[in-house]
MARFIGU-635413 format. One line per 8 residues: number of its first residue (from 1); for each residue x, y, z of C-alpha. Coordinates in steps of 0.001 Angstrom, whole numbers, plus 500000, padded with zeros to 6 digits. Last residue first. Layout:
NUM = X/Y/Z | ...;
//
This chain:
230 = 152444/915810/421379 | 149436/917106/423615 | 151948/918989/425372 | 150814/917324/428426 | 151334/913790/427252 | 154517/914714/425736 | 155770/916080/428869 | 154757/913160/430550;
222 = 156580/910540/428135 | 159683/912842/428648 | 159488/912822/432572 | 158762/909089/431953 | 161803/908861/430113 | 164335/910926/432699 | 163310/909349/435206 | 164089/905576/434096;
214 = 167326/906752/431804 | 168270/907995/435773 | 167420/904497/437254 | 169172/902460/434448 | 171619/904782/435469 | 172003/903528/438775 | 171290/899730/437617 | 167921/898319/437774;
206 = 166157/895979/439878 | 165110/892410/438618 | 168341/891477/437123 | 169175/891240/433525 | 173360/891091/434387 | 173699/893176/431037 | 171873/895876/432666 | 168702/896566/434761;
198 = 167814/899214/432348 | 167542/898295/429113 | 163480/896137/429409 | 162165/899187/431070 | 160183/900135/427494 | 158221/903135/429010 | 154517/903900/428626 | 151354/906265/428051;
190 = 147919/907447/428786 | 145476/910112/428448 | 144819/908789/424718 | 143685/905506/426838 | 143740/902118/424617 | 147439/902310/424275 | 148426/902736/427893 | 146042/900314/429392;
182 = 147248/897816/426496 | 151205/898562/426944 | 150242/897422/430877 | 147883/894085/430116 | 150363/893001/427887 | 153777/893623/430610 | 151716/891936/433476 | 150662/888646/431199;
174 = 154373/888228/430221 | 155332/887807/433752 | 152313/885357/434184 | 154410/882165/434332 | 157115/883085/436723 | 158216/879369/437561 | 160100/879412/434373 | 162111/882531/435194;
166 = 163218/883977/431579 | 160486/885910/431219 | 160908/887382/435083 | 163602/889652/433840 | 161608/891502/431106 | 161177/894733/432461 | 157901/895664/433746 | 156097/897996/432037;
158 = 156754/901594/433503 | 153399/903245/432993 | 153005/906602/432433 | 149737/909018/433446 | 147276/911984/432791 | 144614/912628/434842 | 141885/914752/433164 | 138670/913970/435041;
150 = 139463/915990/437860 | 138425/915901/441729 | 141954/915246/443472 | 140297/912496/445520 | 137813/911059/442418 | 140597/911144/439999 | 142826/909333/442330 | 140671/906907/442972;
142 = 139335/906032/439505 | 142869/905505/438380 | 143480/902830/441370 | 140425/901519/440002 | 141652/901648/436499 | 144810/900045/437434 | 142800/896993/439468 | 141021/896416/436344;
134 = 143732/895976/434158 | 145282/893808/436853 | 142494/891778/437465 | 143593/888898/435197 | 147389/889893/435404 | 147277/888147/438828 | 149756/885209/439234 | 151653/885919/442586;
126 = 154573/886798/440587 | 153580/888957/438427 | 151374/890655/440808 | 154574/891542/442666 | 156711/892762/439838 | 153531/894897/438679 | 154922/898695/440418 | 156196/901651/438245;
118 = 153317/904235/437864 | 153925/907856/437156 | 150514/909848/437672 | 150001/913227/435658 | 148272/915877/437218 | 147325/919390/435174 | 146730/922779/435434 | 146855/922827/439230;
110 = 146203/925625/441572 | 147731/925284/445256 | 146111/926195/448296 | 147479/922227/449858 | 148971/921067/446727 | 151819/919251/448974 | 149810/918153/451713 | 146902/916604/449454;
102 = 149941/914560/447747 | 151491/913497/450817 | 148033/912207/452618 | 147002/910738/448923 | 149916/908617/448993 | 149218/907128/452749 | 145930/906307/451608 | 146707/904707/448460;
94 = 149293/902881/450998 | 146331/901672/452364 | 144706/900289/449441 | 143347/897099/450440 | 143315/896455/454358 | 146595/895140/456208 | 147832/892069/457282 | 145864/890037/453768;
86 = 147494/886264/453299 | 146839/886347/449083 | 143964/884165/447949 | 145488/881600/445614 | 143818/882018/442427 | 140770/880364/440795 | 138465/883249/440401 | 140930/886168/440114;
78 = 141352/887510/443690 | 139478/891438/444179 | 141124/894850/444802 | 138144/897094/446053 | 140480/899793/448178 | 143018/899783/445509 | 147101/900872/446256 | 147974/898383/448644;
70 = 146096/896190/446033 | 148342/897103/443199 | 151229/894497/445292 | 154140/895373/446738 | 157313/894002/447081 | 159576/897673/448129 | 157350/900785/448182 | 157731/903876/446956;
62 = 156029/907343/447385 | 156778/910210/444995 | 155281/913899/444922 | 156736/916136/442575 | 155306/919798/441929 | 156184/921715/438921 | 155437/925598/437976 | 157863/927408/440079;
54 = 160673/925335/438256 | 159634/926358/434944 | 157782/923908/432653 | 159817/921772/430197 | 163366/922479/432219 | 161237/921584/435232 | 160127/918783/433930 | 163600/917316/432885;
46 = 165194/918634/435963 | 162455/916626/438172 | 162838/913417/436164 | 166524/913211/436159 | 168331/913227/439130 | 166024/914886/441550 | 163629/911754/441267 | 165736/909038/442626;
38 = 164227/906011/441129 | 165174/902932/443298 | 161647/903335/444650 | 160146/903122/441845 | 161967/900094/440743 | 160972/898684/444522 | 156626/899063/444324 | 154672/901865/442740;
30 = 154167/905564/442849 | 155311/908838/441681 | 153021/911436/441395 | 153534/914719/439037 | 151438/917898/439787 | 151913/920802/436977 | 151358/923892/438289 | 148487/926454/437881;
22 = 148033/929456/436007 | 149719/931705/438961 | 152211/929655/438309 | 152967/930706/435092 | 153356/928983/431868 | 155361/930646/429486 | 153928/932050/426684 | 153749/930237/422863;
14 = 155990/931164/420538 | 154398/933994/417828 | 155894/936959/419440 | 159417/935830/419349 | 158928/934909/415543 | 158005/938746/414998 | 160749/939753/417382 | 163399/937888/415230;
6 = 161985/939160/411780 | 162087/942965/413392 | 165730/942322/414100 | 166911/940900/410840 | 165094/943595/408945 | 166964/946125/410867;
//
């Protein structure tokens, strides 16, 4: 008897459930190619969903291959001194394109929190712009917190692996991955992943399958953490 009243006395003290009727937990997925390699349902959907109840999670993701943060931010501006990039399409339209998927997948929904997943910096690394990088993420930040009309945004970084440090022409790669782990660590709303393990022994620029699946499965983790204020 003992035994049994001890057991409902500890069940009473964990913490409820969330609900949905409480609001769900929004998750967006963006960036450039190692995003989009990233198959969600493998890994970083079961993980939150384990953490929050299926009813309660909504995933949004939207990937694309070579490209640059300034698909992503309206006012994207060229360091002083750098090449100016050959523009076909205005700054942040594939912002726009995110937001139409997000707004139609919350569409009468309550949310208790949003946390944005960000794998994408390949590209600037390349062209040479870690100088307005930092900048660039907070604008892209500023954006989203604007559109979805809340302060507390969340979000993970994926720092870039290190592939391109071994790539003498790619003489900012190092910049990208500083100015990343700083964003993260100077914002308590903010976090990152170590990608360096998971394009293999080969150290190539994408990742391997389950480099991919370690790759959901730890920002669903660094997310979770976030939220749980852990």
């Amino acid at each position: 008897m003992t035994r049994i009243v001890l057991a409902l006395l500890l069940f009473a003290l964990l913490p409820a459930p969330a609900s949905a009727a409480e609001g769900k937990h929004l998750f967006i997925l963006a960036g450039q190619s190692n995003m989009n390699g990233l198959r969600p349902e493998r890994s970083f959907t079961p993980t939150v969903e384990e953490a929050f109840g299926k009813e309660c999670v909504i995933v949004v993701k939207d990937a694309h291959n070579g490209s640059p943060i300034r698909n992503w931010y309206r006012d994207w501006k060229c360091p002083e001194g750098a090449k100016q990039p050959k523009v076909r399409k205005p700054f942040g339209y594939l912002y726009e394109q995110l937001l139409e998927k997000v707004q139609a997948a919350t569409a009468g929904q309550s949310l208790a929190t949003v946390t944005f997943i960000w794998m994408q910096g390949e590209r600037d690394a390349m062209d040479g712009y870690s100088a307005v990088y930092a900048q660039s993420f907070h604008g892209l930040l500023g954006q989203l917190k604007e559109d979805l009309k809340r302060d507390d945004l969340y979000f993970v970084l994926g720092r870039i692996s290190d592939y391109g440090l071994k790539k003498e022409k790619l003489t900012d790669w190092q910049g990208i991955r500083d100015v990343q782990v700083k964003l993260a660590q100077e914002d308590p709303m903010g976090d990152w992943v170590d990608t360096d393990a998971f394009n293999g022994k080969n150290d190539q620029l994408h990742y391997t399958p389950g480099g991919y699946k370690d790759l959901g499965k730890a920002f669903a983790e660094k997310a979770i953490a976030l939220i749980k204020g852990k």
